[in-house]
C-alpha positions in Angstrom: 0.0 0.0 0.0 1.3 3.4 -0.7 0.4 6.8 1.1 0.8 10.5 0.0 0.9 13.5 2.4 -0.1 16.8 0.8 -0.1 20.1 1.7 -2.1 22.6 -0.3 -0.9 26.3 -0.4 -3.8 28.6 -1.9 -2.6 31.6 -3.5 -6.1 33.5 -1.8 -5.7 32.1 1.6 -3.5 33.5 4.5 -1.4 31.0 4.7 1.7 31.2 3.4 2.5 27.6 3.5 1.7 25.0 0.9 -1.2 22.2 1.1 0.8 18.8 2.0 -0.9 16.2 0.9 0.7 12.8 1.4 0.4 9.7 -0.5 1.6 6.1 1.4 1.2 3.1 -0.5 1.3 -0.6 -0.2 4.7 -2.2 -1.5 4.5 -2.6 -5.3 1.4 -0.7 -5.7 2.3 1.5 -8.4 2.3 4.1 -6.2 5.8 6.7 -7.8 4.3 6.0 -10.8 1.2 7.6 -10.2 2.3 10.4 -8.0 4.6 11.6 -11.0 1.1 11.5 -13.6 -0.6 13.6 -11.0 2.2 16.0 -10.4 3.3 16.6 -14.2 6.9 15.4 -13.7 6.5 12.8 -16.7 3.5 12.0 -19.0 5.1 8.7 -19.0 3.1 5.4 -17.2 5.8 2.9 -17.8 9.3 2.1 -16.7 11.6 -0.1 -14.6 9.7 -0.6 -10.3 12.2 1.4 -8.3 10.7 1.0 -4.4 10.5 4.8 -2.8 13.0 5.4 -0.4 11.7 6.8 2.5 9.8 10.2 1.0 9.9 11.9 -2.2 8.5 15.7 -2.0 7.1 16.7 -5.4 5.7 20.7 -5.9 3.5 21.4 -8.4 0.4 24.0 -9.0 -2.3 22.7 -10.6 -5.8 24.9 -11.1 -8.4 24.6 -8.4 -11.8 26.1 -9.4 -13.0 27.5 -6.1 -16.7 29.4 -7.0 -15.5 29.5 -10.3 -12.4 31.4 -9.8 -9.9 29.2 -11.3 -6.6 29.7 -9.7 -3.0 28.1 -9.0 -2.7 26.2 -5.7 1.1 25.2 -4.8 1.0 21.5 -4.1 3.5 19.3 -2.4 2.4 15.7 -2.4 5.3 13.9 -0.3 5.4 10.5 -1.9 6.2 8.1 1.0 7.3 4.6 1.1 4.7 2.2 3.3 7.8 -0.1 3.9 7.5 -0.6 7.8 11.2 -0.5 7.7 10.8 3.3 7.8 7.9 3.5 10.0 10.0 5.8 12.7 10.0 8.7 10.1 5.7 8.4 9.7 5.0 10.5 12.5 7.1 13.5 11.6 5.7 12.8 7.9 2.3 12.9 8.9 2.5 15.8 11.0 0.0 18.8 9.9 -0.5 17.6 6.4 -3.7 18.8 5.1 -4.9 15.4 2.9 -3.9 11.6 2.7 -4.0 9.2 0.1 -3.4 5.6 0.3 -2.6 3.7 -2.8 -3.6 0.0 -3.2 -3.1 -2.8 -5.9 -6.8 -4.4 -6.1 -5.5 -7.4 -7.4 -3.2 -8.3 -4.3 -5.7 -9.7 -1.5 -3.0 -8.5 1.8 -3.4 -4.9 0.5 -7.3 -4.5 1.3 -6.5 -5.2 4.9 -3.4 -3.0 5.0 -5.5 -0.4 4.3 -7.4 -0.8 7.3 -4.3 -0.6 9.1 -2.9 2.2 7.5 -6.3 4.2 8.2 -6.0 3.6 12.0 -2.3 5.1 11.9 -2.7 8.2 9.6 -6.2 9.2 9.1 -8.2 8.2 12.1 -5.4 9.5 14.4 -5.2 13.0 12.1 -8.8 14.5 12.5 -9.3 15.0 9.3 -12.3 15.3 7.2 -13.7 11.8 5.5 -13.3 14.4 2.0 -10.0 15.0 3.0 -8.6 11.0 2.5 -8.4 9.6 -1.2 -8.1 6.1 -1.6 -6.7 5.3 -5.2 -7.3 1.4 -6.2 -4.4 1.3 -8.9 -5.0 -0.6 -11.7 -1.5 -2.3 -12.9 -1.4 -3.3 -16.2 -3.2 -7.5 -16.3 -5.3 -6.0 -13.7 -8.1 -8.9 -13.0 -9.9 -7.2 -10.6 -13.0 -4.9 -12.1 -14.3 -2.0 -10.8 -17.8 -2.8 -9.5 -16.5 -5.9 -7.9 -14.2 -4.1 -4.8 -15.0 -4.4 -1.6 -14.1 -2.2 1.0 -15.8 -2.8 4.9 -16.4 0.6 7.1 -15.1 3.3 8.1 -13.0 2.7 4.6 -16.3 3.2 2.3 -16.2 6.7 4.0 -13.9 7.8 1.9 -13.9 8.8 -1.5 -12.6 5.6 -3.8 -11.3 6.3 -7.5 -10.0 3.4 -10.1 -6.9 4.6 -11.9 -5.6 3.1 -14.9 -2.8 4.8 -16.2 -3.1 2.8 -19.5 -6.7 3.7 -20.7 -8.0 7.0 -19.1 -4.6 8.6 -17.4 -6.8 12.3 -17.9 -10.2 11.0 -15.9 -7.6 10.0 -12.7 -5.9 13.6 -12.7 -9.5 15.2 -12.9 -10.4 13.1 -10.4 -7.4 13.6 -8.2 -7.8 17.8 -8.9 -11.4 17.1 -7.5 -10.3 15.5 -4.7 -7.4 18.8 -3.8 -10.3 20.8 -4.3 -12.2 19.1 -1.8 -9.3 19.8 0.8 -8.8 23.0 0.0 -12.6 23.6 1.1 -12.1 21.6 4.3 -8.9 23.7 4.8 -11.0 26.9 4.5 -14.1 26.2 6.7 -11.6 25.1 9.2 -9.8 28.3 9.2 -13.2 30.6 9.2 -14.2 28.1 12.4 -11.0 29.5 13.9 -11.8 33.1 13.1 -15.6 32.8 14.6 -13.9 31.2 17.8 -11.6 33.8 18.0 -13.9 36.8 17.3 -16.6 34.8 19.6 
């Protein structure tokens, strides 16, 4: 299973610091591959599996529409390895990001219940909003597993669930992945008015 991290930096909000979103991933889940689709470093879907050493950070700005004011958000999605071998660095990882993703392989059986455990660790333990998680069920290429036929058990079916398949519609996962940073960038902004009420209050 794979995991990204994101935070979200909005060019009309306050802060000054970028939206982190954060993508973990089961081993082998296509996971790097993805994350460099989503974030414009290659238009490629191929290559040789290279397993993510600890965490990548990839910045990018893609175009939110936010009440139809179409503007650049800075992006970093920190591409992080879900080998337990560097589960000491999570914490510090997962530390005020503003989204999650976790990346699964349908096809491999072990990853549907690693997701479970990767929900207890980084989302359920975060706060965040059930729009604010992503899970991506990545389609490798000899995929045998359809879409319709997925079963997830609660509190995973909370979340928001897209198919990617790099192969066949690589432009219907990035406007669903721009959907979902739009979808944190409106968590992100109610959460911030909250704190202005309870200030003001």
């Amino acid at each position: 299973t794979s995991f990204i991290f994101a935070h979200v930096g909005q060019i009309y909000f306050y802060s000054t610091s970028a939206k982190r979103n954060v993508f973990f991933y089961i081993f082998q889940s296509g996971k790097t591959v993805l994350a460099n689709f989503l974030s414009d470093i290659t238009e490629t879907v191929g290559g040789e599996y290279k397993p993510t050493i600890g965490v990548r950070i990839l910045e990018f700005e893609p175009h939110l529409d936010k009440s139809g004011d179409n503007r650049s958000s800075k992006v970093e999605l920190w591409d992080c390895s879900g080998d337990f071998k560097f589960e000491s660095c999570w914490p510090a990882i997962i530390k005020d990001c503003n989204g999650v993703v976790i990346v699964f392989n349908p096809d491999v059986p072990s990853h549907l219940k690693e997701i479970e455990t990767w929900h207890g660790m980084f989302i359920s333990s975060q706060g965040l909003q059930d729009s604010q998680c992503l899970l991506i069920a990545h389609h490798k290429p000899g995929c045998t597993v359809e879409e319709g036929r997925l079963s997830l058990d609660l509190p995973l079916t909370k979340h928001p669930l897209i198919h990617s398949n790099l192969e066949e519609e690589p432009e219907d996962v990035r406007k669903a992945f721009i959907r979902y940073l739009g979808n944190v960038v409106k968590a992100m902004s109610e959460s911030w008015e909250r704190e202005e009420m309870s200030i003001i209050m």
